[in-house]
C-alpha positions, -999 to +999 in steps of 0.1 A: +029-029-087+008-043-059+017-048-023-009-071+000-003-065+038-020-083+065-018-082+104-036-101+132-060-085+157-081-094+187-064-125+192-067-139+160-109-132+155-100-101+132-078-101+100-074-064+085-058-062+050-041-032+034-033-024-007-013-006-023-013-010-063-006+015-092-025-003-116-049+028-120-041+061-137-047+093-123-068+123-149-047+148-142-011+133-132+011+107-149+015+087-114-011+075-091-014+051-061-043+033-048-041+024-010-075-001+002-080-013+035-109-023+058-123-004+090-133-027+120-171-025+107-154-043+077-162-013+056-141-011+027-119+023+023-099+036-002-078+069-008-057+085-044-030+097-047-010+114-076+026+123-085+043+143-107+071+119-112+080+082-104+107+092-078+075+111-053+056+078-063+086+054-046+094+070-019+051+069-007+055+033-015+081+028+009+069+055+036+037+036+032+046+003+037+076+008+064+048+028+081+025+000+078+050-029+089+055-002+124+017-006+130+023-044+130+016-056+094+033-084+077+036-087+037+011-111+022+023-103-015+043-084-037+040-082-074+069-073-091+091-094-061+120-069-066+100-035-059+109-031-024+146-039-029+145-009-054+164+021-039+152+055-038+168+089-032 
């Protein structure tokens, strides 16, 4: 899974990009998440985190990336296309 969101600042002199992907496994949990962004020094960041199960994995995802779209962020790509249809308890 990987999500690519973007959003607009300073009237259009600053782009700031945000990832999520679960392409990485965690040492010590079956399911991890990698979120990578950039501060406004353009200083890339990144934060882990891991899951017991793919349902606690899901719903970060989508508390994540509804947070994210708040903030102002549009979706620049989504790989698999039906992930955020997916419905989680």
């Amino acid at each position: 899974m990987f999500l690519t969101l973007y959003k607009n600042n300073r009237g259009g002199e600053q782009w700031q990009y945000y990832t999520i992907h679960d392409h990485d496994r965690d040492l010590f949990d079956m399911f991890s998440l990698t979120i990578n962004w950039r501060n406004t020094n353009n200083i890339i960041r990144e934060r882990q985190y891991s899951f017991t199960n793919q349902i606690e994995k899901d719903k970060k995802i989508q508390k994540l990336f509804m947070k994210k779209l708040k903030e102002g962020y549009k979706l620049l790509y989504e790989y698999p296309k039906e992930l955020l249809n997916k419905k989680v308890l």
